[in-house]
C-alpha positions as CSV (number, residue, x, y, z in Angstrom):
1,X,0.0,0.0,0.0
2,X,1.5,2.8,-0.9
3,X,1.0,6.9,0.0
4,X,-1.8,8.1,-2.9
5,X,-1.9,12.0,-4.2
6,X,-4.8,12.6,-1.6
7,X,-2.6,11.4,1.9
8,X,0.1,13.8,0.3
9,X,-2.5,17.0,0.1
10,X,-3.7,15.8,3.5
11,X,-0.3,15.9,5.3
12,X,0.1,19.1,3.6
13,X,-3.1,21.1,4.3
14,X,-2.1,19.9,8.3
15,X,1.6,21.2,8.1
16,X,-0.4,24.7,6.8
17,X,-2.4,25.3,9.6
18,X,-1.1,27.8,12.1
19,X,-1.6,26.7,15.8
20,X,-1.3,30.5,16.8
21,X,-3.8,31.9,17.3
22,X,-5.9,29.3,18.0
23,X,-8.5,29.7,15.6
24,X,-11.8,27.6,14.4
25,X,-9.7,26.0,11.8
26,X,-7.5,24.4,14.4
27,X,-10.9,23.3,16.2
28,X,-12.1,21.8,13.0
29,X,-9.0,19.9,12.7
30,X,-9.6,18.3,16.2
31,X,-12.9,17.1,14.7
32,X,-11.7,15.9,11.5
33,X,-9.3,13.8,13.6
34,X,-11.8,11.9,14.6
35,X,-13.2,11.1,11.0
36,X,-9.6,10.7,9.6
37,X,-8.9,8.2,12.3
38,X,-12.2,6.1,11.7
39,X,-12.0,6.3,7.9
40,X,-8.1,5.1,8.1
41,X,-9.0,2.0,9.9
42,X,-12.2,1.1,8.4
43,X,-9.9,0.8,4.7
44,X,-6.8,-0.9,7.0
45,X,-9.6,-3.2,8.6
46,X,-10.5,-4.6,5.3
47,X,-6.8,-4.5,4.1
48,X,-6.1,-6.4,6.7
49,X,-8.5,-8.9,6.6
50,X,-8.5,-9.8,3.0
51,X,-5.3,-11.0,3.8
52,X,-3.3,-8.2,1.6
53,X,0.2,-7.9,3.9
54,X,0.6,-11.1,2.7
55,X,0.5,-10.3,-0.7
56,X,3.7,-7.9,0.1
57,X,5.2,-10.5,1.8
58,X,4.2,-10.0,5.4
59,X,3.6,-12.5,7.4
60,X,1.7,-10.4,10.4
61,X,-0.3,-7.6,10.2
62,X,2.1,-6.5,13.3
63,X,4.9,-6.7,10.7
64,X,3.5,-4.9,7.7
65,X,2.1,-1.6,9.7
66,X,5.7,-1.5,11.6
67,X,6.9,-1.7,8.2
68,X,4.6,1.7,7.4
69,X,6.7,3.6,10.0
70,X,4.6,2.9,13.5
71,X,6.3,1.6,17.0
72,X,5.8,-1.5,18.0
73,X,3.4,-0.3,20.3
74,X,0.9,1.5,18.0
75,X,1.4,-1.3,15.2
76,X,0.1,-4.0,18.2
77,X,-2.9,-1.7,19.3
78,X,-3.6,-0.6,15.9
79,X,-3.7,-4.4,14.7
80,X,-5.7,-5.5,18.1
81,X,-8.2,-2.8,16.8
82,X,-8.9,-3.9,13.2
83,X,-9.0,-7.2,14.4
84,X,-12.0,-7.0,16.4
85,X,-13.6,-4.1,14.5
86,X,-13.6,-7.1,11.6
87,X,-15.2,-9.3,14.1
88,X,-17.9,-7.1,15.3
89,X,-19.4,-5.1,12.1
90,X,-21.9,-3.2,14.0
91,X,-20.2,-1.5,16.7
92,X,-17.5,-1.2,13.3
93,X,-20.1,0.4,11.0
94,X,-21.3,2.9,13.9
95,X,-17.8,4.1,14.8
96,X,-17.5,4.5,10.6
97,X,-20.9,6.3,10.6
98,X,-19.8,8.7,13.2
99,X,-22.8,7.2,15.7
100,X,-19.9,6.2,17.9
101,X,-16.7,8.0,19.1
102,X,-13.1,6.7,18.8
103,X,-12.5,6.7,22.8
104,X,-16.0,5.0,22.9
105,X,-14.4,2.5,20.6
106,X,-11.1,2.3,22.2
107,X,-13.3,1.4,25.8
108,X,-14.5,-1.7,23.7
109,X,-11.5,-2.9,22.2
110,X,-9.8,-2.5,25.7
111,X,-12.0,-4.0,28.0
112,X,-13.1,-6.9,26.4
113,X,-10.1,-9.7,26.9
114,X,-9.3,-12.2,23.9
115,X,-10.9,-15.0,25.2
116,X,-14.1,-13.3,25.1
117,X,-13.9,-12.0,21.6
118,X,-16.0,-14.4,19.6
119,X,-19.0,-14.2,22.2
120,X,-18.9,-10.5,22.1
121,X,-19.2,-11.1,18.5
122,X,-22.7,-13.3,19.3
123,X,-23.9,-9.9,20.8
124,X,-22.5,-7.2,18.6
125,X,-26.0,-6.8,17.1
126,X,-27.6,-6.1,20.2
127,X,-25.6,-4.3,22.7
128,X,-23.1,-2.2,20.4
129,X,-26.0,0.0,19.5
130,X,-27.2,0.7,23.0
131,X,-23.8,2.4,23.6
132,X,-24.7,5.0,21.2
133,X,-25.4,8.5,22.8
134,X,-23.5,7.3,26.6
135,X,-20.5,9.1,27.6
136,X,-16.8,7.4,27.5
137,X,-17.5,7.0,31.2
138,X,-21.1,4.9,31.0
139,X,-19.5,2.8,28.1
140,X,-16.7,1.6,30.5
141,X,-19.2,1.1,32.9
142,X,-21.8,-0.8,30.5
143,X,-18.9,-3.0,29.2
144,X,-17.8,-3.7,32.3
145,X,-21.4,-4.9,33.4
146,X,-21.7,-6.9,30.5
147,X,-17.7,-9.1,30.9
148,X,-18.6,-9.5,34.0
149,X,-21.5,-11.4,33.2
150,X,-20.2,-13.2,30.6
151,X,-17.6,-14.2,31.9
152,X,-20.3,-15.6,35.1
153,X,-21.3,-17.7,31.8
154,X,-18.3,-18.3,30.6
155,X,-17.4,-19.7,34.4
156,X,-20.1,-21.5,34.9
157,X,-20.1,-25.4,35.3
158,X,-22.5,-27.8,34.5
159,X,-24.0,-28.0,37.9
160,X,-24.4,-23.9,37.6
161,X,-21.8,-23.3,40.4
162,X,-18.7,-21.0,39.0
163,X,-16.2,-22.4,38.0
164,X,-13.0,-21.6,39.9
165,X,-14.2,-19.6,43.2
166,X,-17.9,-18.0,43.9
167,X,-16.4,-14.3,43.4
168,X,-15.2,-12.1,40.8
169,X,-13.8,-8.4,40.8
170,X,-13.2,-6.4,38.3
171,X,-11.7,-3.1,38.6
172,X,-10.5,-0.9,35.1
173,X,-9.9,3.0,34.6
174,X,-11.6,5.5,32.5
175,X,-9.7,7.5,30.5
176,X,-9.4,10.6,32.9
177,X,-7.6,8.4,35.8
178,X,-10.8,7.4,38.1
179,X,-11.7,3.7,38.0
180,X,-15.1,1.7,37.7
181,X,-15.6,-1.4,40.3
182,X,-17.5,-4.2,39.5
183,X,-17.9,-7.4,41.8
184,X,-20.0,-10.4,42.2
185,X,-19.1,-11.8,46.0
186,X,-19.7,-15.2,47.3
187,X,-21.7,-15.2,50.8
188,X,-18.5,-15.6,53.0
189,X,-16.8,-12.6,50.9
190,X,-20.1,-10.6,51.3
191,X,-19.9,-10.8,54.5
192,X,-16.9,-10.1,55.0
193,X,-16.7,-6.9,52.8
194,X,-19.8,-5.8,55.0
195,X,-17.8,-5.7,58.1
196,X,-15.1,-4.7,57.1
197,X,-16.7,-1.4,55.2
198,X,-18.9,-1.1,58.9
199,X,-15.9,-1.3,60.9
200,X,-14.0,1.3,58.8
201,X,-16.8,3.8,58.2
202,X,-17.0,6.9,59.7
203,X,-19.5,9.6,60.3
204,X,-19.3,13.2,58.3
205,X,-17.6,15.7,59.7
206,X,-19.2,18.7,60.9
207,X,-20.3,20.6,57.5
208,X,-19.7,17.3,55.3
209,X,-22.5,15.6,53.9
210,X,-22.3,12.6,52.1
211,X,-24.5,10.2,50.7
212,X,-24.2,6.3,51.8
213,X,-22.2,5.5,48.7
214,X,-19.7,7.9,49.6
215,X,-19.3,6.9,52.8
216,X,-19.1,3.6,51.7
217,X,-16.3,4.5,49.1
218,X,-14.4,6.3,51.6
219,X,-14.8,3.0,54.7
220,X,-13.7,1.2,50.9
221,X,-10.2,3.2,50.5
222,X,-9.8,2.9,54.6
223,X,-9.6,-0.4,53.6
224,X,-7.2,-0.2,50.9
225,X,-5.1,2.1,52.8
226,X,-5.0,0.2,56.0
227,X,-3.8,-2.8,53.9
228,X,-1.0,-1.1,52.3
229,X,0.5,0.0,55.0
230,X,0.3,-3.1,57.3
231,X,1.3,-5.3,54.2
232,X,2.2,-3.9,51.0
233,X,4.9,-1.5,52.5
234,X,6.7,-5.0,54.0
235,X,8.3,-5.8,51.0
236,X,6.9,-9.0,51.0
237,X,5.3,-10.1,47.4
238,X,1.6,-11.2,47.6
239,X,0.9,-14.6,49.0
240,X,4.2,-15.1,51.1
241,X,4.2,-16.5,54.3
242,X,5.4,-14.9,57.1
243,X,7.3,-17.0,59.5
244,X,6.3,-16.8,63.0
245,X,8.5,-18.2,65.8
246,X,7.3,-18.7,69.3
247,X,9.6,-19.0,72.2
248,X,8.9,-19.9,75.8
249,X,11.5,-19.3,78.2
250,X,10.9,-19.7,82.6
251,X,12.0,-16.2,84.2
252,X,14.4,-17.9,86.2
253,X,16.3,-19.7,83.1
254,X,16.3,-16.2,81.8
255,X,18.0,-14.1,84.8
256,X,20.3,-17.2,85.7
257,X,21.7,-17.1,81.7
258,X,21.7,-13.6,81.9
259,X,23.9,-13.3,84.8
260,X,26.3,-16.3,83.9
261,X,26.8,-14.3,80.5
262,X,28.2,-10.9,82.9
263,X,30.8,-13.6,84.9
264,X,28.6,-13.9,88.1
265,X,28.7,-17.2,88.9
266,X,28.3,-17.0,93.0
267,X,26.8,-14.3,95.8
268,X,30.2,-12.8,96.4
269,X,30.9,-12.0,92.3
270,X,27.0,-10.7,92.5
271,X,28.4,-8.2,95.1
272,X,31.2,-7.1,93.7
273,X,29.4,-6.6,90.4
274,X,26.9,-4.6,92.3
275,X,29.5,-2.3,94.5
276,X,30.5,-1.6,90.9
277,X,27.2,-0.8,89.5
278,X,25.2,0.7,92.8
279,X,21.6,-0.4,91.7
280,X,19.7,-0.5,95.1
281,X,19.8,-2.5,98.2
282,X,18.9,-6.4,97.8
283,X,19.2,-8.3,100.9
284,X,22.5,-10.8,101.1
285,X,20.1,-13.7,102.0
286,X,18.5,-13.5,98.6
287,X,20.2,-14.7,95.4
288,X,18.8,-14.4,92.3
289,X,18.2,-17.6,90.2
290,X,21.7,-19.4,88.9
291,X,23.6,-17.9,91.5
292,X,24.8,-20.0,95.0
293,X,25.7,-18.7,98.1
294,X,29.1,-19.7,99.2
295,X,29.7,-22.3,101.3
């Protein structure tokens, strides 16, 4: 594939544009972005698909676009991206049709994981067009909902019990840094979560007033917080055992050892040690354990 007269005039209407001031042209180039983007990889998608980096002797589609001049990086996502915009034609032909945004597609592509793929592809039809209209942040959340069912189906043994443990988590950022929680708990886990949100709750302070899901998100990073710092900040890695060793020793064993270890082995070298060291009066009758009186 080679660069036609019209990528040429492209390039060279954008190296025209003057940033400063900004001005409505540079807005309209933000917008065309979008359109450039979506039209580029609807043509790569089918490039891609009909097999064509084969043709000039590619044997990945990772290959060929580093080939084009992207990073490793870009050629992987961009590839990931075609890939699954061939496998799910509607939420393709909405992005192409400008009824869907480029993060809004991105969200998609990222949150689904590869072994869910071809059943996403079973629901294309019906749930890509429900994300039309909702906000970057309410697609993550909606495809969040919807992996973490399927993947209760995709878990789920003959008997109807999941597969593998009775709870799942998922947790995944938005694009602007804050993060979207989803969690199907097991009763033990339930429980436990309860208490543990109870226990770490605490009420407003004077002026503050928050609803019960912000309390319950601040009990949550109480939590989080109390664990770091009475695990994470160990140095231990996740899941290693801490040896504990237990030690009993009698009082007397312990004085007596002690006191062999300074040289007293008798009352007189207990006096002399004393004289030395004037620690109080103890009466010449009484030796402490491990030490005789002299004959």
């Amino acid at each position: 594939m080679e660069s036609g007269a019209g990528g040429h005039q492209l390039i060279d209407t954008i190296a025209a544009v003057d940033p400063q001031p900004v001005s409505v042209v540079v807005v309209e180039l933000l917008v065309a972005r979008e359109r450039v983007e979506a039209r580029a990889c609807e043509a790569l998608s089918g490039f891609l698909a009909r097999g064509l980096h084969h043709v000039e002797g590619w044997s990945s589609p990772v290959g060929w676009l580093k080939a084009q001049g992207l990073s490793d990086a870009d050629a992987k996502r961009l590839a990931v991206r075609c890939a699954r915009l061939t496998a799910w034609p509607t939420l393709a032909r909405l992005w192409f049709d400008s009824e869907l945004s480029s993060a809004q597609v991105e969200t998609v592509v990222r949150l689904i994981p590869r072994g869910l793929v071809d059943l996403y592809a079973d629901h294309d039809g019906g749930i890509s067009p429900l994300l039309v209209g909702l906000s970057v942040v309410n697609t993550t959340r909606a495809m969040h909902h919807w992996v973490t069912r399927a993947e209760a189906i995709a878990n789920t043994g003959p008997t109807g019990d999941p597969a593998g443990g009775g709870s799942r988590v998922h947790l995944s950022r938005t694009l602007d840094g804050r993060g979207i929680l989803d969690a199907e708990l097991d009763p033990d886990t339930t429980t436990l979560t309860e208490t543990a949100l109870r226990i770490a709750e605490h009420p407003d302070e004077p002026g503050q007033f928050r609803t019960a899901a912000q309390r319950c998100g601040g009990a949550f990073d109480t939590v989080a917080r109390f664990f770091c710092d009475h695990y994470a900040d160990t140095g231990a890695r996740p899941g290693r055992q801490h040896p504990q060793v237990a030690v009993t020793v009698d009082p007397d064993d312990l004085i007596g050892g002690s006191l062999r270890g300074l040289g007293i082995k008798n009352a007189q070298d207990l006096e002399r040690f004393l004289a030395a060291r004037p620690v109080g009066h103890r009466p010449r009758s009484q030796s402490p354990p491990g030490v005789t009186q002299p004959a």
